[in-house]
C-alpha positions in Angstrom: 50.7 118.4 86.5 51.0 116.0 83.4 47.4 114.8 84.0 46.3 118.2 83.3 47.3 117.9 79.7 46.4 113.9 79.4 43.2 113.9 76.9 41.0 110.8 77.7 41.0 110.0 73.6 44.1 109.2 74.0 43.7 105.6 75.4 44.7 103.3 73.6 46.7 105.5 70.7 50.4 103.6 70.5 49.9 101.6 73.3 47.5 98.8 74.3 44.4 99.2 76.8 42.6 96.4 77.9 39.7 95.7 76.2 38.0 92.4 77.9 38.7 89.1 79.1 37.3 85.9 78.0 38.1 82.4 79.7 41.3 84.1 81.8 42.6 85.6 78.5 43.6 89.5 78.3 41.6 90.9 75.1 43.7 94.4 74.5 43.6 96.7 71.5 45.7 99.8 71.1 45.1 102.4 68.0 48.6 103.6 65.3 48.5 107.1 64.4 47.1 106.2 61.2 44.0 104.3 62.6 45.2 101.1 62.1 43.6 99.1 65.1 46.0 96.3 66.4 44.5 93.4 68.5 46.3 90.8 70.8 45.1 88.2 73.2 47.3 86.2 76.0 47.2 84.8 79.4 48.5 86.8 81.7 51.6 85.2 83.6 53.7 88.3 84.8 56.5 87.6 82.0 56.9 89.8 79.2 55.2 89.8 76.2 57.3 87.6 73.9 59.0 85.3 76.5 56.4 83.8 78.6 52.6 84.8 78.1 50.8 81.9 76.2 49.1 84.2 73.2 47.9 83.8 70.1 49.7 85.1 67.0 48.8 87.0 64.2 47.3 84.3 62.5 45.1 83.6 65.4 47.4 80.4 66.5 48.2 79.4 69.9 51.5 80.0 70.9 53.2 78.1 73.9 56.7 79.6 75.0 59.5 76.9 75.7 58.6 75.3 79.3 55.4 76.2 80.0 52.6 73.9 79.2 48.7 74.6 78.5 45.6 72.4 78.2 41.9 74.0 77.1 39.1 73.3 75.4 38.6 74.1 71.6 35.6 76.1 72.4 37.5 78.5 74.7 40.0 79.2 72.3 37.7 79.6 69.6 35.8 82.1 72.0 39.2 84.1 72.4 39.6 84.0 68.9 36.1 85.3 68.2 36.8 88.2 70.6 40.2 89.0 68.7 38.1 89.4 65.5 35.4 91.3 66.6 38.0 93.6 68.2 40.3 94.6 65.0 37.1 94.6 62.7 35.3 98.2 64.1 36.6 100.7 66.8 33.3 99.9 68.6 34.1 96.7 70.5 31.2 95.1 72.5 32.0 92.5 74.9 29.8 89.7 74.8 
């Protein structure tokens, strides 16, 4: 019955939707009330968000949790990076 009243614009408002991937990295992007568009990028691992997913912060730096360990190239993180960008500049979001 609650699908009924589920609006497809929706998607994305308060709560992130996937967006693309790039290299194995989860490009998501959800939408605040106000507009705001809020972008994150990680590895998927099956941990939660803050514990164990390798991501990149808000400053676009790669974060490691305590025990896990990751090896890549420059270029692929500067490829996730580029995707992080080009998803909180404009609501259209192209995958490239």
């Amino acid at each position: 019955m609650l699908v009924l009243f589920t609006h497809p614009c929706w998607a994305g408002l308060d709560s992130y939707t996937e967006l693309d991937r790039v290299n194995g990295w989860l490009i998501e992007r959800k939408q605040g009330a106000d507009g705001s568009l809020s972008c994150r990028a990680y590895l998927p691992s099956g941990a939660s968000w803050f514990s164990g997913n390798i991501h990149l912060d808000a400053r676009g730096e790669l974060v490691v949790p305590a025990g896990r360990s990751f090896e890549a190239e420059q270029q692929e993180i500067e490829s996730v990076r580029a995707a992080l960008d080009r998803c909180g500049r404009d609501f259209l979001y192209l995958p490239l």
